[in-house]
N, CA and C atoms as an extended XYZ file, in Angstrom:
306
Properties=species:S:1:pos:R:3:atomname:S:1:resname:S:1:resid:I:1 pbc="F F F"
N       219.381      -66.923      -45.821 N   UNK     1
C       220.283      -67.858      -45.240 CA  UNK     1
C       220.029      -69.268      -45.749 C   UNK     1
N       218.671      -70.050      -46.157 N   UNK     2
C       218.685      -70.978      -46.640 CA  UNK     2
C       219.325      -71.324      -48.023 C   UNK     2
N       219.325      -70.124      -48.533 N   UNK     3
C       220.470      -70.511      -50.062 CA  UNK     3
C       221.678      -70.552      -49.516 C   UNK     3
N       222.382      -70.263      -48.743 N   UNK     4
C       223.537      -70.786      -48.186 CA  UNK     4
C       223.554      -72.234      -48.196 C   UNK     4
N       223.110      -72.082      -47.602 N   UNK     5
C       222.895      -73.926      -46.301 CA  UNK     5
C       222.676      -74.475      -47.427 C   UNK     5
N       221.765      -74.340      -48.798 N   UNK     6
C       221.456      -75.202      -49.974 CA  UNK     6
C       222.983      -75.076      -50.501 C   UNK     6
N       223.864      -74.089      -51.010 N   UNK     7
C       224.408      -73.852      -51.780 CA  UNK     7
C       226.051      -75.056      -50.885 C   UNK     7
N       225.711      -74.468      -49.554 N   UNK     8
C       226.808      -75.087      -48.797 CA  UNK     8
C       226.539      -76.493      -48.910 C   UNK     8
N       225.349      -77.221      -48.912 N   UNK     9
C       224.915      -78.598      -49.169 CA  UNK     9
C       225.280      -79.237      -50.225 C   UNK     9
N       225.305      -78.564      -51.608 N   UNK    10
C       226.152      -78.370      -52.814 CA  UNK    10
C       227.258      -79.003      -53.234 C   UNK    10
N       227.777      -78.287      -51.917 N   UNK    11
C       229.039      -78.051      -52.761 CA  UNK    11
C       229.610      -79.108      -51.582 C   UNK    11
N       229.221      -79.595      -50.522 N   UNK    12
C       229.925      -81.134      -49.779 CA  UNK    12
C       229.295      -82.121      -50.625 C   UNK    12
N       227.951      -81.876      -51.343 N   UNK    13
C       227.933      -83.457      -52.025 CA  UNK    13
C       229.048      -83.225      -53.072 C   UNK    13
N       229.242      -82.622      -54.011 N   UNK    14
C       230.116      -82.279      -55.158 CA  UNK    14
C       231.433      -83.150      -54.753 C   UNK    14
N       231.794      -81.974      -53.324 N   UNK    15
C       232.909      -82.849      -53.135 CA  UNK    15
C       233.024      -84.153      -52.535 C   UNK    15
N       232.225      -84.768      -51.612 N   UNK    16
C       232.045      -85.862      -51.810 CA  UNK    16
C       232.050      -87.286      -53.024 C   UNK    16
N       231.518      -86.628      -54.059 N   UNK    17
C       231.481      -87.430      -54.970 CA  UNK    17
C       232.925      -87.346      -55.815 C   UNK    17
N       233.446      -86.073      -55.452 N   UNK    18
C       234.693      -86.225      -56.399 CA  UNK    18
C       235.918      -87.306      -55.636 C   UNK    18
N       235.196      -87.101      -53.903 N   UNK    19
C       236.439      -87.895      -53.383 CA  UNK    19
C       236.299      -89.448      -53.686 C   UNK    19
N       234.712      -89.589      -53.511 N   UNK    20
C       234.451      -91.056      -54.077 CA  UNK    20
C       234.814      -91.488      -55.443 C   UNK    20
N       234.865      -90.871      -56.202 N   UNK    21
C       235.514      -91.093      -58.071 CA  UNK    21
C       236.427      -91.245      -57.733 C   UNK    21
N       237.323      -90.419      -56.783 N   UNK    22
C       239.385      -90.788      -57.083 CA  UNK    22
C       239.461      -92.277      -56.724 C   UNK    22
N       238.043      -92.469      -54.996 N   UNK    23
C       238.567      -93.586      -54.408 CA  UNK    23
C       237.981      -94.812      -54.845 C   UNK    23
N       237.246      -94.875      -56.284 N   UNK    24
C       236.661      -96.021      -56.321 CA  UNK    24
C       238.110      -97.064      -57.531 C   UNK    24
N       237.934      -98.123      -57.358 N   UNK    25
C       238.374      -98.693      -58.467 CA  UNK    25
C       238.101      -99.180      -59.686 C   UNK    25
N       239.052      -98.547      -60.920 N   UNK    26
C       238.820      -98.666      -62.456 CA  UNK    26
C       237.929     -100.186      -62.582 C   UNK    26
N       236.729      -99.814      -63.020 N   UNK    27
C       236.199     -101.297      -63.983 CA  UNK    27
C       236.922     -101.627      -65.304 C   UNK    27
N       236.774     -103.081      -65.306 N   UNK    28
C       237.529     -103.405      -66.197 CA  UNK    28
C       236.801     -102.907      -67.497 C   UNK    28
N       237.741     -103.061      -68.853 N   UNK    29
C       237.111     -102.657      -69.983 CA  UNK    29
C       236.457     -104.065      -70.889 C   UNK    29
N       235.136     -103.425      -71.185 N   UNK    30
C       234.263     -104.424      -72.235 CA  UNK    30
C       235.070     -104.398      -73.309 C   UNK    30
N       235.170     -105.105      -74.311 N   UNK    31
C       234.679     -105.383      -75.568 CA  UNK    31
C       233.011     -105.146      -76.003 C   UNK    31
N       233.048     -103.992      -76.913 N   UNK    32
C       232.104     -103.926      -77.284 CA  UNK    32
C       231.742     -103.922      -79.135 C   UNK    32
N       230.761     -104.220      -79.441 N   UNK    33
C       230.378     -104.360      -81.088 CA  UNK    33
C       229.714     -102.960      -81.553 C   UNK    33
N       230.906     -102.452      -82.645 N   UNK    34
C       230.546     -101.292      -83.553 CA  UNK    34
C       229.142     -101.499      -84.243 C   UNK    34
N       228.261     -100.123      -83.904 N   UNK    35
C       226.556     -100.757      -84.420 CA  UNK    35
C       227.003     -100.597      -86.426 C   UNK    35
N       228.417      -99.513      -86.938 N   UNK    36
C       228.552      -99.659      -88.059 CA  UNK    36
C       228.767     -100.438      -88.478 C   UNK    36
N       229.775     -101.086      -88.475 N   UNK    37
C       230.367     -102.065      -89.195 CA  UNK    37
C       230.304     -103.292      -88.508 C   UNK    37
N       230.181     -103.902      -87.284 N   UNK    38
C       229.848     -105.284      -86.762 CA  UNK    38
C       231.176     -105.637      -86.186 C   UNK    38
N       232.371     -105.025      -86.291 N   UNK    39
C       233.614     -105.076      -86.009 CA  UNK    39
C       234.203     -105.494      -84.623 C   UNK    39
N       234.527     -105.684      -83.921 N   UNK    40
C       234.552     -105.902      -82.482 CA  UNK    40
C       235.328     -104.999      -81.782 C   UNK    40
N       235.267     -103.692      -81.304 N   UNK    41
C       236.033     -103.057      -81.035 CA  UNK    41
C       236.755     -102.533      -80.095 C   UNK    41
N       237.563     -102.955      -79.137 N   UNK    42
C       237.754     -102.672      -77.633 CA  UNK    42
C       237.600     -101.478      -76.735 C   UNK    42
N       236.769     -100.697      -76.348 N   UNK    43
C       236.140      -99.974      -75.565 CA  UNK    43
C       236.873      -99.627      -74.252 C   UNK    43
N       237.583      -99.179      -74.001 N   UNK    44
C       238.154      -98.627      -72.789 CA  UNK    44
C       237.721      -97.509      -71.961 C   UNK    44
N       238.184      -97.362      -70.447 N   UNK    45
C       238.065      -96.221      -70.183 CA  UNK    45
C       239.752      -95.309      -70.024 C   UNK    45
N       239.583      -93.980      -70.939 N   UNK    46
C       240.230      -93.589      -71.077 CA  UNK    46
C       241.419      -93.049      -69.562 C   UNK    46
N       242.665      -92.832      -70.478 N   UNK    47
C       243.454      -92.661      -69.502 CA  UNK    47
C       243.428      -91.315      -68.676 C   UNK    47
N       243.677      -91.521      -67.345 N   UNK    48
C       243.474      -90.093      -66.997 CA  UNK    48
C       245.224      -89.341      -66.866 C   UNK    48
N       245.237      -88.291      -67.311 N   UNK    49
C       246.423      -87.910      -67.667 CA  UNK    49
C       246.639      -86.652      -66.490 C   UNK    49
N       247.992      -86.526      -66.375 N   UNK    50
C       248.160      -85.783      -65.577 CA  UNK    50
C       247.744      -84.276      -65.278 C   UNK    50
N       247.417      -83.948      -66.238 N   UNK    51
C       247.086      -82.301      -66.567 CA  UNK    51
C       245.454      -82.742      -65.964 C   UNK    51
N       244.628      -83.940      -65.895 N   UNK    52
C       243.252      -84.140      -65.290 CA  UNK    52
C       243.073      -84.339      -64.164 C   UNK    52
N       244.426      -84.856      -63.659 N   UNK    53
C       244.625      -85.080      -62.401 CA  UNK    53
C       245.023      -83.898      -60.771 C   UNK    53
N       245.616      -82.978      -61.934 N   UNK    54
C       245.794      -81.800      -61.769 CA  UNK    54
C       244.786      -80.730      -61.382 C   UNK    54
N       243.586      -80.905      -62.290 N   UNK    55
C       242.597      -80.057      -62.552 CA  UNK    55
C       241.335      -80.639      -61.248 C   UNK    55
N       241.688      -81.819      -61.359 N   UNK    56
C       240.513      -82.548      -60.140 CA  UNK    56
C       241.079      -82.484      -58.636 C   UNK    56
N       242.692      -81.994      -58.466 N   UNK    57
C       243.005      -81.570      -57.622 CA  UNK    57
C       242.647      -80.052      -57.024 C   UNK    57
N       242.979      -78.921      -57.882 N   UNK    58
C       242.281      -77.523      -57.792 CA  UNK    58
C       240.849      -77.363      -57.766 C   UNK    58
N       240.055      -78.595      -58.629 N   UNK    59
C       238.886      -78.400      -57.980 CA  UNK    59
C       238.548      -78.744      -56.802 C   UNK    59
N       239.032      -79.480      -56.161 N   UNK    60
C       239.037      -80.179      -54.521 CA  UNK    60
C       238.984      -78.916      -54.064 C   UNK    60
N       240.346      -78.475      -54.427 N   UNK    61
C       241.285      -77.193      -53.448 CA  UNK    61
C       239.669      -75.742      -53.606 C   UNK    61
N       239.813      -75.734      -54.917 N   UNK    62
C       238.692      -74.606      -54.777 CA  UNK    62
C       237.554      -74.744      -54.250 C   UNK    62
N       236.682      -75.993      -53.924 N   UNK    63
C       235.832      -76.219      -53.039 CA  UNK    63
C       235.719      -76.315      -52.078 C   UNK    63
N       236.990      -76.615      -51.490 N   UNK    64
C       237.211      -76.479      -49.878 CA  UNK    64
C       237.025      -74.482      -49.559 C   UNK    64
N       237.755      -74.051      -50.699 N   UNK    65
C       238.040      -72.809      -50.079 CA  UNK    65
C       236.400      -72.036      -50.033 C   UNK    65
N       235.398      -72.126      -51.287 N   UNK    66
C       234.181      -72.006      -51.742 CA  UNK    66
C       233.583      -72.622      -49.952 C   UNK    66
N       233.632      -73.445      -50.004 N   UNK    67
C       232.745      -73.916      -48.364 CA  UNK    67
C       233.565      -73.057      -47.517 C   UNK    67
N       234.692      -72.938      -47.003 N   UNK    68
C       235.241      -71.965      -46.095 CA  UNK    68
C       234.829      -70.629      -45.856 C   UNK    68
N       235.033      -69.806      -47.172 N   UNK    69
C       234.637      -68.757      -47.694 CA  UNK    69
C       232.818      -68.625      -46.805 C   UNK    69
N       231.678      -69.477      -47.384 N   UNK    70
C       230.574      -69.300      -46.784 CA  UNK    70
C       230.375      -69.630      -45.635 C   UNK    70
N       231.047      -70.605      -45.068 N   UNK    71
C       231.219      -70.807      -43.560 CA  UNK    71
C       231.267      -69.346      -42.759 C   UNK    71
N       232.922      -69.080      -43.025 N   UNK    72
C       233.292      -67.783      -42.861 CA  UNK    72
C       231.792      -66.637      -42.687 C   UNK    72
N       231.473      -66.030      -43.897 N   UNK    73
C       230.422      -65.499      -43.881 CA  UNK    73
C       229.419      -65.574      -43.154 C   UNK    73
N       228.735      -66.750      -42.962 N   UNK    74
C       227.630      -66.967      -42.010 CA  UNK    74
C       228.285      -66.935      -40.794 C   UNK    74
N       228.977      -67.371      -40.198 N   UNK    75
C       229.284      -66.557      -38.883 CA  UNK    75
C       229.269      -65.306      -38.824 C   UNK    75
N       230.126      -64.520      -39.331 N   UNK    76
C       229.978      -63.244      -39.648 CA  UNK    76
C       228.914      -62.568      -39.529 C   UNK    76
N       228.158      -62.867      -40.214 N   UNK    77
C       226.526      -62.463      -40.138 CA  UNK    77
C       225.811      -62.908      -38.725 C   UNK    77
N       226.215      -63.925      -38.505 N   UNK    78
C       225.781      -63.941      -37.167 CA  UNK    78
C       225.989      -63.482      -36.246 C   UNK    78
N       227.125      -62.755      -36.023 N   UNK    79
C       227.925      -62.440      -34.961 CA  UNK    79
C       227.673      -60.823      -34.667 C   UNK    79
N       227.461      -60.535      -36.015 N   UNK    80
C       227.274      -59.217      -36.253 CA  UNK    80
C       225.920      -58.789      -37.498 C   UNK    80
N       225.263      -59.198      -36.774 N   UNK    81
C       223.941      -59.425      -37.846 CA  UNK    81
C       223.385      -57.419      -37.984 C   UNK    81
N       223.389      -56.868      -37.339 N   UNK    82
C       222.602      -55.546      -37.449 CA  UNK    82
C       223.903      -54.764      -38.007 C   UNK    82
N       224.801      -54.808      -38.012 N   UNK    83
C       225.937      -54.053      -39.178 CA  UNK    83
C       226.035      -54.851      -40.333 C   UNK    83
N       225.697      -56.015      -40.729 N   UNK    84
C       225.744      -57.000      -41.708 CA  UNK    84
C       224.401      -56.046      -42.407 C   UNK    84
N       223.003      -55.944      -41.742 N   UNK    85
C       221.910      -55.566      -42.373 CA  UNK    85
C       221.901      -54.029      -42.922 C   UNK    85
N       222.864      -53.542      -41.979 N   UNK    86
C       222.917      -52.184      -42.386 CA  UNK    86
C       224.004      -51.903      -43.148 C   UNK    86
N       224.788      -52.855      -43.583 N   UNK    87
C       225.536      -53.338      -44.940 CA  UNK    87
C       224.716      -53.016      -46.118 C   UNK    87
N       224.116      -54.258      -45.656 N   UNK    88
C       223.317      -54.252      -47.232 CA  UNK    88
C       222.381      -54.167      -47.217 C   UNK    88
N       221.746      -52.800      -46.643 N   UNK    89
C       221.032      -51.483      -47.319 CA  UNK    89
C       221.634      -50.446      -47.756 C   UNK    89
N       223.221      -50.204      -47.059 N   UNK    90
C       223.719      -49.226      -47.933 CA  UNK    90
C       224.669      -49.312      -49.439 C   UNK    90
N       224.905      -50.771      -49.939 N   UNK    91
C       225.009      -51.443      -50.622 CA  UNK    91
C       224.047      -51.481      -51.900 C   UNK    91
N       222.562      -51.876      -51.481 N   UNK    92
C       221.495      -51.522      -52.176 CA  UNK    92
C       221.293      -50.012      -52.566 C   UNK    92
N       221.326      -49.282      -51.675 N   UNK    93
C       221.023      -47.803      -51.951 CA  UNK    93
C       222.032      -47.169      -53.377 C   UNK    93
N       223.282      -47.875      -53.099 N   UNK    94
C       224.197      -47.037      -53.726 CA  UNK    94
C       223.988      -47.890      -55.297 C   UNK    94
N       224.033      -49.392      -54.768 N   UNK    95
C       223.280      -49.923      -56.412 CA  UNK    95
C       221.942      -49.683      -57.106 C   UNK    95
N       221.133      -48.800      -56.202 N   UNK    96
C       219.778      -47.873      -56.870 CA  UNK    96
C       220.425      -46.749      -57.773 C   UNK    96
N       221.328      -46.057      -56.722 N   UNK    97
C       221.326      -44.618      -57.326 CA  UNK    97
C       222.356      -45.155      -58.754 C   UNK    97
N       223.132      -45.717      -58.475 N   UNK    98
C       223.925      -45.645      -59.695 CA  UNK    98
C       223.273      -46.271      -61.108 C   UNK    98
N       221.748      -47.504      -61.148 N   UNK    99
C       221.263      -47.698      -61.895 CA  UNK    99
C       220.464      -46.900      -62.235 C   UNK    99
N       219.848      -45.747      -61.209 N   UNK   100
C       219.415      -44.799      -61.473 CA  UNK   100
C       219.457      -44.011      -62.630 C   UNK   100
N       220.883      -43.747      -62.619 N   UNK   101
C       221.390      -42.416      -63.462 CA  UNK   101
C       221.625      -42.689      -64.724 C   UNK   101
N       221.728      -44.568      -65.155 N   UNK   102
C       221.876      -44.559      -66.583 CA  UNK   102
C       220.483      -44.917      -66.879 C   UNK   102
């Protein structure tokens, strides 16, 4: 159960930090000097495009569901802890015999 609780710990900082990235505001861009050529070259931070915006949305979405999902579970187990255990021994057993045989 403590790799849960670690794994569930995880995955709220994760998302935490992703909510803090959407909500912080863009720093401005340096000017910075090419170490090749001495050139002066303007340094930005790149644009975020919609297809990224997209993708940092489904990851939200899939982390909520990832924490739900183990939430879910650990109750489960709690609620019903001696059919949960006698789960998975017969779970184990059947992943013996079948590594067994090859």
């Amino acid at each position: 159960m403590t790799k849960d609780a670690v794994l569930l710990q995880e995955l709220r900082s994760l998302k935490e930090e992703l909510s803090a990235a959407r909500q912080a505001p863009s720093a401005p861009s340096e000017d910075r000097t090419s170490a090749s050529n001495g050139n002066a070259a303007p340094v930005g931070k790149p644009e975020v495009t919609a297809d990224q915006r997209q993708l940092h949305g489904d990851l939200h979405e899939f982390m909520d569901e990832i924490t739900k999902l183990i939430e879910d579970a650990e109750k489960n187990v709690l609620t019903h802890s001696t059919a949960s255990v006698i789960g998975a021994m017969i779970v184990g057993i059947l992943i013996g015999r079948f590594l067994g045989r090859h």
